[in-house]
LONUVO-140662 format. One line per field, with one value per residue (C-alpha): residue number from 1; residue in three letters; x, y, z. Coordinates in steps of 0.5 Angstrom, whole numbers. Layout:
// residues N
seq = NUM_...
type = ALA_...
x = X_...
y = Y_...
z = Z_...
END
This chain:
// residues 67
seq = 1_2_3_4_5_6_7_8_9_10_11_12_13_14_15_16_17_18_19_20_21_22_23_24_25_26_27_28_29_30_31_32_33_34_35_36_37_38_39_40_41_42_43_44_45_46_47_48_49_50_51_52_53_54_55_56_57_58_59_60_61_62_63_64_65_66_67
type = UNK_UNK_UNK_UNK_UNK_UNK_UNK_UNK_UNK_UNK_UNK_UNK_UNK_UNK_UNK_UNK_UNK_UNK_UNK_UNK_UNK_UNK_UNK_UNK_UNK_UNK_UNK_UNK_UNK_UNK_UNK_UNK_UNK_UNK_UNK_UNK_UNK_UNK_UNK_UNK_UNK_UNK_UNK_UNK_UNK_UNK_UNK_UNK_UNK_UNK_UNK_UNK_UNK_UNK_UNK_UNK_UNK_UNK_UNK_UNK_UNK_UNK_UNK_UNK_UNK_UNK_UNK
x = -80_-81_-74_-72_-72_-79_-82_-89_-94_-90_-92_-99_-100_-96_-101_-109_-108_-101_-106_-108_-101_-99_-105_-103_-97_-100_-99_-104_-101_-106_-109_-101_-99_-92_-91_-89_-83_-83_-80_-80_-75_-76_-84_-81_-76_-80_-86_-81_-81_-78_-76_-75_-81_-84_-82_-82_-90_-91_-86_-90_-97_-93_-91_-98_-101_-95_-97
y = 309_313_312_315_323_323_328_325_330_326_318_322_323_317_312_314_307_310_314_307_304_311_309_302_305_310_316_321_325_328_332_334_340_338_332_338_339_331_326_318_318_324_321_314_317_322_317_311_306_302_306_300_297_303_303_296_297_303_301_296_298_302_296_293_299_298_291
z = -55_-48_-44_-38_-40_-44_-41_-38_-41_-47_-44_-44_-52_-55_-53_-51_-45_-42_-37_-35_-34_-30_-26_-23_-21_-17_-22_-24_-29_-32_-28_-25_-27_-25_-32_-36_-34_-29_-33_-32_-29_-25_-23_-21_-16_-13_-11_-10_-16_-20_-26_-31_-29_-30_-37_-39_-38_-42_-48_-47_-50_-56_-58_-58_-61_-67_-68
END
């Protein structure tokens, strides 16, 4: 489960389509050498955002992939 602590490099290598999910959300880790050390939370702040929503998507796509 990603929470609000879960480092963004993290988000990145639990499911391969979270760089997608980020991408909708205007986020482009994977090319931000701040998302090691920026968490969820911390990326949702900084650009605005709602850091629950944010979280349903991504815990979202986990659960979809357990399935």
């Amino acid at each position: 489960m990603i929470e609000k602590n879960t480092k963004m490099t993290e988000v990145l290598q639990m499911h391969p389509n979270s760089v997608h999910v980020l991408a909708e959300f205007g986020l482009c880790c994977s090319t931000c050498s701040g998302a090691r050390h920026e968490s969820v939370q911390q990326g949702a702040i900084n650009h605005g955002l709602d850091v629950n929503e944010l979280l349903e998507k991504l815990n979202a796509l986990l659960l979809d992939h357990e399935e």
